[in-house]
C-alpha positions in Angstrom: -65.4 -82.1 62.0 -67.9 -84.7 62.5 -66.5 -86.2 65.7 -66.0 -82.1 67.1 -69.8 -81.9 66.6 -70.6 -85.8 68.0 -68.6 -84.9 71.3 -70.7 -82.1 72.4 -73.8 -84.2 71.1 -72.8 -87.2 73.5 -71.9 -84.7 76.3 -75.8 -83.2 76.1 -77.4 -86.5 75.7 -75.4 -87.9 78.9 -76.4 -84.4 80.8 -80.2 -85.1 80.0 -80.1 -88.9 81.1 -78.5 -87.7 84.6 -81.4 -85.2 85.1 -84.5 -87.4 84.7 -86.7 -88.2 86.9 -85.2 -91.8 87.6 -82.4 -89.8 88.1 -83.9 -87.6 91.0 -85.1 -90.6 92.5 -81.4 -92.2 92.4 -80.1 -88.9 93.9 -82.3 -88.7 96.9 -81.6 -92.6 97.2 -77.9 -92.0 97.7 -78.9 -89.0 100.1 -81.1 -90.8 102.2 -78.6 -94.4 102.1 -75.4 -92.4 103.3 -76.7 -89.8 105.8 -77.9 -92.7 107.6 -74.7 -94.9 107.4 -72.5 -92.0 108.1 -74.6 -91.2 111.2 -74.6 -94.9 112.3 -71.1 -94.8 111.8 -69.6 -91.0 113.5 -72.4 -91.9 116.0 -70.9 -94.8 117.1 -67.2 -93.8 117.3 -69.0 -91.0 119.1 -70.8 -92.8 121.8 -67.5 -95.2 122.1 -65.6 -91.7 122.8 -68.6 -91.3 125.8 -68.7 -94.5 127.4 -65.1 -95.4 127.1 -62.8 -93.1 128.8 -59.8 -94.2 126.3 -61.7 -95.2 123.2 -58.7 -94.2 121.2 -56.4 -97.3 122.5 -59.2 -99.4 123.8 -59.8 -102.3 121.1 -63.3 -102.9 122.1 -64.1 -99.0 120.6 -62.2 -100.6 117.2 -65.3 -103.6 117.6 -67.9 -101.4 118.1 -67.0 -98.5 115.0 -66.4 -101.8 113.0 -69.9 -103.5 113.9 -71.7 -100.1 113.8 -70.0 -100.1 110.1 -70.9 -103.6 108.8 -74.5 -103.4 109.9 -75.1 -99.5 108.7 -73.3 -100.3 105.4 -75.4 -103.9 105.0 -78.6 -101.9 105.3 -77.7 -98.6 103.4 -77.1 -100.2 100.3 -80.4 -103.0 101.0 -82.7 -99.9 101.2 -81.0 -97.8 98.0 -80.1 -100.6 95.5 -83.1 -101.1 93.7 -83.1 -97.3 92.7 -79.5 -96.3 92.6 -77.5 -99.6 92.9 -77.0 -98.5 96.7 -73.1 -96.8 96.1 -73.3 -95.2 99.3 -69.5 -94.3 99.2 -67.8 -91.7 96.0 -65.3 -94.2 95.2 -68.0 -97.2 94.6 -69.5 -94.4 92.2 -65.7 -93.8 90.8 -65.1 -97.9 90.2 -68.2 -98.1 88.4 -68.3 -94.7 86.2 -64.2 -96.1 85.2 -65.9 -99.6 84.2 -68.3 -97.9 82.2 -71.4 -99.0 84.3 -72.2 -95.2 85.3 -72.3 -91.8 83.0 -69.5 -89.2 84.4 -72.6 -86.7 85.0 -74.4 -89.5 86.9 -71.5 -90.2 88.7 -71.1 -86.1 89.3 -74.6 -86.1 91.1 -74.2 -89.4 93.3 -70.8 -87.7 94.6 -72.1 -84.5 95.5 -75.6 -86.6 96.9 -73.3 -88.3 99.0 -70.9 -85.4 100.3 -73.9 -83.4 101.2 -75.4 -86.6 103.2 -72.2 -86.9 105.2 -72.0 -83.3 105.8 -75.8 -83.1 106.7 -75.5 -86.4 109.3 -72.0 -85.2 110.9 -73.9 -81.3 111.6 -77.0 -83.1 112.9 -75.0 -84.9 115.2 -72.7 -82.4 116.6 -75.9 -80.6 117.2 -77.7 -82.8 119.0 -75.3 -83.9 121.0 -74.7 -80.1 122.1 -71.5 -79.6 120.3 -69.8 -82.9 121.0 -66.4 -83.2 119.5 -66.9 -84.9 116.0 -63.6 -87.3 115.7 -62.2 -87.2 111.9 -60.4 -89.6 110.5 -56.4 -89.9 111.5 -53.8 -91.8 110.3 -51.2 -93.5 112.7 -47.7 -91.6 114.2 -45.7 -94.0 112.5 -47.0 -93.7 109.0 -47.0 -92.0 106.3 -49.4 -90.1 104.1 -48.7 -92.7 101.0 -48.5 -95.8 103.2 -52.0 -94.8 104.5 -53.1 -94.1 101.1 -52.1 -97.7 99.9 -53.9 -98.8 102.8 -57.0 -97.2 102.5 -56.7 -98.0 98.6 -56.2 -101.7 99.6 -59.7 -101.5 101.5 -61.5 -99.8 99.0 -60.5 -102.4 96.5 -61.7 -105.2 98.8 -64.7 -103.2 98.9 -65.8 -102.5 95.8 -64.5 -105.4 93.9 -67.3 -106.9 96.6 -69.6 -104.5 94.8 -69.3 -105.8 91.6 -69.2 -109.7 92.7 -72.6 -108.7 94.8 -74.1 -107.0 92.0 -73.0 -109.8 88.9 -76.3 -110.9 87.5 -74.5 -113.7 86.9 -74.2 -114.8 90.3 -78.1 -114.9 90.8 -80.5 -112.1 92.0 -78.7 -110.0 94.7 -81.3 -110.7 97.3 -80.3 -109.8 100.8 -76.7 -111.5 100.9 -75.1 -109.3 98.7 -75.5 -106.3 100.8 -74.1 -108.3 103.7 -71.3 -109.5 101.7 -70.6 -105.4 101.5 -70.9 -104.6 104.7 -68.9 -107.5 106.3 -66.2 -106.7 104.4 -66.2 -103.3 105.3 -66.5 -104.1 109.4 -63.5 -106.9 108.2 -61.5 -103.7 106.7 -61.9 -101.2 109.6 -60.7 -103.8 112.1 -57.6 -104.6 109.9 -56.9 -100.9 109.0 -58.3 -98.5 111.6 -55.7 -98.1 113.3 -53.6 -97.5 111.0 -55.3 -95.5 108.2 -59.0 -94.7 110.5 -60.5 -97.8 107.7 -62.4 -94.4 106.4 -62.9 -96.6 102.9 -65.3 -94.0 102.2 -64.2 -90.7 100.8 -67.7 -88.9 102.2 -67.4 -90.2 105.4 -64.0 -88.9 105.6 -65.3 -85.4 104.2 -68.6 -84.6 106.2 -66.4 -85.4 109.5 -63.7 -83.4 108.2 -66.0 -80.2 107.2 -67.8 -80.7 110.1 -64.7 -80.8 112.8 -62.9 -78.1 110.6 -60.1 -80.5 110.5 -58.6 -81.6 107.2 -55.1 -83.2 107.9 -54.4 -85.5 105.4 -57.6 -85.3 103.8 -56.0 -86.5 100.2 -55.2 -90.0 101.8 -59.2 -90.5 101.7 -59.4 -89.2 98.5 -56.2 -90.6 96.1 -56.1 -94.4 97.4 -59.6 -95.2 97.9 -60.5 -93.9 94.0 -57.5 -95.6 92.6 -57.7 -98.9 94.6 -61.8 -98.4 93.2 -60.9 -98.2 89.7 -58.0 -101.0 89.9 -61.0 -103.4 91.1 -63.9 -102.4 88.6 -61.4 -102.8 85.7 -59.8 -106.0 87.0 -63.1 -107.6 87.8 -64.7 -106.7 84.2 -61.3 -106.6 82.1 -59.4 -110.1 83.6 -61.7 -112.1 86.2 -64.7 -112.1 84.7 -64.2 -110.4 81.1 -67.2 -110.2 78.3 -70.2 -110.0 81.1 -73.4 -109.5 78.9 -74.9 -107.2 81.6 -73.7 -104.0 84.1 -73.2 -105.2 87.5 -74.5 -102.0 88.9 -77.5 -102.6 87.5 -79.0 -103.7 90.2 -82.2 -101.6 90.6 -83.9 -99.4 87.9 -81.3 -97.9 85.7 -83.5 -96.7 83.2 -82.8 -92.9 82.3 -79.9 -92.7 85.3 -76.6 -93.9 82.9 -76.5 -96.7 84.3 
């Protein structure tokens, strides 16, 4: 009887830490961090699309989308991580509510934060642009929906287990290398995967394109590897690389009254 009451407790107490005012502030971090790397990155695939009059077979569109991604997501999670840890991507937010580092209702706000950002960027864009074609992310004739989503689960593990090496305490004050570590990696993952899986990594990305385009073909593949391949690295990297850590590695910024 005591744990049925204790549950609901826990539950309320987790619920009020997710809506302070830290909280808000981590909220409108993620907002602000994503819309602007999801419109540095559907902008440039965009403008590749304009100047290039075959930017779907033409490497040098796969150099500038991968650029456009490294530096976007290097400066994205700069400007967010000393209020929300700069997740910028739903499965970063998955890896680290799995390892424990994030509430669930934390992690509940930063996804929705971030879907509405990439949503939000993608209209802006195909408005601006007077009703440009938004591309969406497609996987390759000659695979399949699960051989994508291992792919795209490979990247995201590369990614976030990037996140949690960045964001170790142990390995000195995050400064600005550890946001560069992020983003190369990710530019280093959309020129090994794009095309093959699109290198979406990013589960948002994928799904304000998507909603925007009206276009969701193989939308799961963006979705089930990239949160799987997120949670394999936050466990690994706390439970059998670096095991015992004293403090959260997404505690990068203020974490007071966010779950964190």
């Amino acid at each position: 009887m005591l744990l049925g009451e204790m549950a609901p407790a826990l539950l309320t107490a987790r619920f009020q830490e997710s809506v302070t005012a830290n909280a808000l502030r981590a909220y409108l971090a993620e907002f602000i961090s994503t819309f602007f790397y999801v419109f540095a990155v559907i902008g440039s695939a965009m403008a590749s699309r304009k100047l290039i009059s075959d930017a779907a077979t033409d490497p040098s569109s796969l150099v500038l989308v991968a650029i456009a991604n490294t530096f976007a997501l290097s400066s994205s999670v700069y400007i967010a991580a000393n209020v929300s840890g700069g997740h910028v991507n739903p499965a970063v937010t998955f890896g680290m509510a799995v390892g424990g580092h994030i509430s669930v209702p934390t992690a509940m706000f930063y996804w929705v934060s971030q879907m509405l950002a990439s949503v939000m960027a993608c209209l802006l864009l195909k408005v601006t642009t007077v009703g440009q074609h938004v591309p969406t992310f497609t996987i390759a004739n000659e695979m399949t929906g699960f051989g994508a989503s291992m792919v795209e689960g490979v990247l995201a593990f590369a990614l976030v287990y990037t996140v949690y090496a960045a964001g170790d305490p142990r390995t000195g004050p995050l400064g600005v290398i550890g946001p560069l570590a992020i983003g190369l990696m990710a530019g280093a993952m959309v020129l090994a995967a794009g095309p093959f899986s699109g290198g979406s990594i990013n589960p948002a990305l994928a799904f304000g394109s998507a909603v925007v385009a009206g276009r969701f073909k193989n939308q799961a593949v963006y979705w089930v590897g990239p949160l799987i391949g997120a949670a394999v690295a936050g466990l690994l990297y706390d439970n059998v690389v670096f095991p015992g850590q004293a403090a959260s590695v997404s505690g990068r910024g203020n974490s007071e009254g966010i779950g964190l």
